[in-house]
C-alpha positions as CSV (number, residue, x, y, z in Angstrom):
1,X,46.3,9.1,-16.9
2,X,49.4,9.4,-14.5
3,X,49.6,7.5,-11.8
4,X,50.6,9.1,-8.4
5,X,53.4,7.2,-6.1
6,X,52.0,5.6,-3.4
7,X,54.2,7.5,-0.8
8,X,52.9,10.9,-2.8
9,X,51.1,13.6,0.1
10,X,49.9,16.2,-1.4
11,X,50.1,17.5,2.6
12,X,54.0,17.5,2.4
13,X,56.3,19.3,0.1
14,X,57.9,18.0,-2.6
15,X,61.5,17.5,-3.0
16,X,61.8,20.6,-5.5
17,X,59.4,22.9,-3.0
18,X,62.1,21.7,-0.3
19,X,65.2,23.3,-2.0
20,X,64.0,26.8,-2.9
21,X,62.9,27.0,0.9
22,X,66.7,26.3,1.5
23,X,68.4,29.5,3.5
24,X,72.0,30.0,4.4
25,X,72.8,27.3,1.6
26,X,75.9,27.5,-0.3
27,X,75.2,28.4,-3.7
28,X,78.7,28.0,-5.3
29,X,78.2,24.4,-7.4
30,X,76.2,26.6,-9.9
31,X,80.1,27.8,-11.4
32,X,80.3,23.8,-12.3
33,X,78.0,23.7,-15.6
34,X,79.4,26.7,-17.3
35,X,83.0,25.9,-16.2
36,X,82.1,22.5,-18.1
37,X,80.5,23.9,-21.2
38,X,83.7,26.3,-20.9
39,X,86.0,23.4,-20.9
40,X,84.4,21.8,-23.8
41,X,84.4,23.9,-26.3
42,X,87.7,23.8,-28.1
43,X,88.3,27.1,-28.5
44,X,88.2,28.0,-24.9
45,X,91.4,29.3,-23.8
46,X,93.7,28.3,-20.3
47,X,92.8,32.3,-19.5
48,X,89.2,32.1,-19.8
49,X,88.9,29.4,-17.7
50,X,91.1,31.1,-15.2
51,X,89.3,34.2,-15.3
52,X,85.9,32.1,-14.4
53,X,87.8,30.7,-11.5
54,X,88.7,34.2,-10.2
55,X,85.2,35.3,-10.2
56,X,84.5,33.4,-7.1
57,X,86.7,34.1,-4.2
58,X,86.1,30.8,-2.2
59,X,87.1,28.8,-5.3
60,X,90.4,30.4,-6.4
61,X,91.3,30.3,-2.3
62,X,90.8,26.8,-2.7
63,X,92.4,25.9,-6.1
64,X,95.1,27.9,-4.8
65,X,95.2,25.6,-2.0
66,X,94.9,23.0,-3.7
67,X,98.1,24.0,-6.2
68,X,100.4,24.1,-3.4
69,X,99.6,20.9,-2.0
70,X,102.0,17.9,-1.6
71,X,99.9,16.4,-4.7
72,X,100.7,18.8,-7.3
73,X,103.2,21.2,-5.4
74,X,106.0,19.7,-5.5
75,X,107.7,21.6,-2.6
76,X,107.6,24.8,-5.1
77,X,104.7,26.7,-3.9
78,X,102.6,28.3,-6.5
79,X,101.4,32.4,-5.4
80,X,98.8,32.7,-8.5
81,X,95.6,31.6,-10.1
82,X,97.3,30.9,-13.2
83,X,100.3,29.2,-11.8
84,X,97.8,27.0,-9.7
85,X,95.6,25.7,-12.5
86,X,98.3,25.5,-15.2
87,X,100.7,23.1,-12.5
88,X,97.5,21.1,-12.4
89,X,96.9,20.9,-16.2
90,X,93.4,21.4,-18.8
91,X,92.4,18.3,-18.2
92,X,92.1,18.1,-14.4
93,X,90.8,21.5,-13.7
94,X,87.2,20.3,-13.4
95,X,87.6,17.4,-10.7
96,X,89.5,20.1,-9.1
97,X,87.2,23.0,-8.9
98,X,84.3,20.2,-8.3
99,X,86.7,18.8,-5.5
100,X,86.8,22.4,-4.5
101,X,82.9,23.2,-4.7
102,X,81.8,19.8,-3.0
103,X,84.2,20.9,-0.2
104,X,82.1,24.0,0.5
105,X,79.2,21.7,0.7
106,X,80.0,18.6,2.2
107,X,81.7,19.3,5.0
108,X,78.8,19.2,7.2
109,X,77.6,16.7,10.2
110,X,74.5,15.8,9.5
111,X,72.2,15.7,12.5
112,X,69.4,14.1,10.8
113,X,71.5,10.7,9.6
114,X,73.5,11.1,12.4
115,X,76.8,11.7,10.0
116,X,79.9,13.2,10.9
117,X,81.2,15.4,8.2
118,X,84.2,13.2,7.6
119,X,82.5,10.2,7.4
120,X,79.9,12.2,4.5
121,X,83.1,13.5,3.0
122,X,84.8,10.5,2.5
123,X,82.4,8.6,1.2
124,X,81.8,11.3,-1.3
125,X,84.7,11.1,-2.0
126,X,85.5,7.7,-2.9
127,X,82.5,7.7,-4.6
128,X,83.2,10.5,-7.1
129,X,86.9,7.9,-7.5
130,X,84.9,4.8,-7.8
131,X,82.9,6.8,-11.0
132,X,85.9,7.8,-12.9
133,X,87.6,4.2,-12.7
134,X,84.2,2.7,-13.9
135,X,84.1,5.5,-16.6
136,X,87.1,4.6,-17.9
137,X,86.0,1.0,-18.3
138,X,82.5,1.9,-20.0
139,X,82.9,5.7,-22.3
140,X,81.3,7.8,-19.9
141,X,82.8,11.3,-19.7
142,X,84.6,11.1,-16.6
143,X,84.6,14.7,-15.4
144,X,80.8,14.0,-15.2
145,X,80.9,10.8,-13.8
146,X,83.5,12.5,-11.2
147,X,81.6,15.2,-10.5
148,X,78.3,13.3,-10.6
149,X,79.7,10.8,-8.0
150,X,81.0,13.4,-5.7
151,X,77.8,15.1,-5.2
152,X,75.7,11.9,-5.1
153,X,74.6,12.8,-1.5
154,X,73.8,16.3,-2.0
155,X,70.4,15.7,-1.3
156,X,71.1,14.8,2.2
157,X,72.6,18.0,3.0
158,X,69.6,19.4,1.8
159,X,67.0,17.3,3.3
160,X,69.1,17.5,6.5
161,X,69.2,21.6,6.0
162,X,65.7,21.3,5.1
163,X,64.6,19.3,9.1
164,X,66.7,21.5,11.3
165,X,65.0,24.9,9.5
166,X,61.4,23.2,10.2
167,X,61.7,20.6,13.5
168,X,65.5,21.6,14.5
169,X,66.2,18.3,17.0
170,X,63.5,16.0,16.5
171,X,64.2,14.2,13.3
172,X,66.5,10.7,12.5
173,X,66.8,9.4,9.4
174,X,68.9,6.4,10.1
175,X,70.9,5.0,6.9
176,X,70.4,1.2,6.4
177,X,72.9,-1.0,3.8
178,X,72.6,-0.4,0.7
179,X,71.0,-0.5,-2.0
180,X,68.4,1.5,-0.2
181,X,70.3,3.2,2.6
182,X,67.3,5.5,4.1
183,X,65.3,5.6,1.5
184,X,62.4,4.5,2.5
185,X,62.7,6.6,6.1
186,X,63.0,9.5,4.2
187,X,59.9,8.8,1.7
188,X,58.0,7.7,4.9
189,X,58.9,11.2,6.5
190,X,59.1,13.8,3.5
191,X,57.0,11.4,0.7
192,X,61.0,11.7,-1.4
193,X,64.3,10.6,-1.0
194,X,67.5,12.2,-0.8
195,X,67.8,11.4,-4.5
196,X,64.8,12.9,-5.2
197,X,66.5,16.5,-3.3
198,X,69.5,16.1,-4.6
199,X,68.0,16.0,-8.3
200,X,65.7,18.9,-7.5
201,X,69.6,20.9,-6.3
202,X,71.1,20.3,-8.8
203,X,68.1,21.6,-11.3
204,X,68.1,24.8,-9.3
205,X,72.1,25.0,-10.2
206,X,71.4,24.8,-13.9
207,X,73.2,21.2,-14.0
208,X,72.5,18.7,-17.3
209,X,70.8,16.1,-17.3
210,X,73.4,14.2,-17.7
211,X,74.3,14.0,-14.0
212,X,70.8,15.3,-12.4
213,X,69.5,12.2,-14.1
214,X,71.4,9.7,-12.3
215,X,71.8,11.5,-8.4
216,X,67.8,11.0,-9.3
217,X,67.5,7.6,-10.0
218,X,71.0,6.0,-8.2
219,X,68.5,3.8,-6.2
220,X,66.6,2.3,-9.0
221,X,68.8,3.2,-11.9
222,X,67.5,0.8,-14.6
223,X,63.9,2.5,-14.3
224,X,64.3,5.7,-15.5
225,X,63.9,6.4,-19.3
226,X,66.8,8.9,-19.8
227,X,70.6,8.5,-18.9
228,X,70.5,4.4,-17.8
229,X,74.1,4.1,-18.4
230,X,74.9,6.9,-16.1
231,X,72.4,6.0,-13.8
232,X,73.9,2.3,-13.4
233,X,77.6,3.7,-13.2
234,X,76.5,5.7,-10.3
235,X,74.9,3.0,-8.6
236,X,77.8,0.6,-9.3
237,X,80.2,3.2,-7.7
238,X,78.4,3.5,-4.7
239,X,79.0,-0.3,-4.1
240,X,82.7,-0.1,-5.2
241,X,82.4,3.0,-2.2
242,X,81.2,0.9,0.1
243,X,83.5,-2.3,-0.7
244,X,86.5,-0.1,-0.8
């Protein structure tokens, strides 16, 4: 027989329930998992991957952006799509369009944790850096350790979304250290975490396992059954955040 989580109440909605009430919430991470099946199989071509770019407006604008910064620009400004992804190379194009996607979502204060939306920025941020230098280190893909690390804290923006839609005003969640940051505020409130939410997002945006897995678990990464290693890189990267 299963056992039910002591801070299950079957009075309170559970953290997939939450995210299909969402409204006004931006939809665009869903281009990530076919942009990354897209990009692995080899005989994908630079012009299908920029067509797939072009099919979302907000994307290309930022890409495009992106292209002509001081980064990759150069001081020779880039007017095209093409010019902008091929100046940033194959290999990049993910972090850049999930750079470019997280922006959409992430840049947000946070009433409910009492976040500004630089401060949630930067530390997704640095998370989603801190990933890719421990994936080097350890095999794990690093687009999806990137990508995985960037949108780590999803599930606050949802959970936050989520409060001001039902009690607008009345609700702090107020983030201790970590490892559990507001964990246990949030199961006392909702009966989930902001793990938990930001799972059951990226589910509803058709993302693998492979990264759902470990937004999921990051607060007790060597319990779950499936994806350990990518659970424990997350959690290790959000220390290497915080340190850094």
């Amino acid at each position: 027989m299963a056992t039910v989580p002591p801070f299950f109440d079957p009075a309170k909605p559970t953290a997939d329930e939450v995210v299909r009430q969402l409204k006004h919430f931006p939809s665009a991470p869903r281009v990530l998992p076919p942009l990354k099946r897209l990009l692995s199989d080899p005989n994908s071509s630079m012009e299908a991957v920029i067509s797939f770019i072009r099919l979302d407006p907000g994307i290309a604008a930022r890409v495009l952006q992106m292209g002509n910064s001081a980064y990759y620009g150069n001081g020779t400004p880039c007017y095209t799509i093409d010019q902008a992804v091929n100046r940033i190379g194959y290999g990049q194009i993910l972090e850049l369009v999930s750079y470019a996607v997280a922006s959409q979502v992430l840049v947000r204060p946070l009433a409910s944790y009492q976040i500004e939306a630089d401060e949630l920025w930067r530390n997704a941020v640095a998370c989603a850096l801190a990933a890719e230098i421990i994936a080097s280190q350890t095999g794990v893909d690093h687009n999806i350790a990137y990508t995985t690390g960037l949108l780590h804290s999803v599930g606050q923006v949802a959970t936050d979304e989520w409060l001001f839609q039902q009690r607008p005003g009345t609700t702090t969640l107020l983030a201790g250290p970590l490892p559990r940051e507001a964990m246990d505020a949030e199961r006392q409130l909702l009966g989930f975490h902001q793990g938990d939410a930001g799972a059951a997002l990226l589910r509803l945006w058709e993302f693998p396992p492979a990264m759902t897995e470990p937004v999921r678990w990051q607060y007790s990464p060597r319990t779950t059954l499936g994806h350990q290693r990518e659970s424990c890189l997350l959690h290790c990267a959000k220390w290497l955040r915080t340190a850094v």
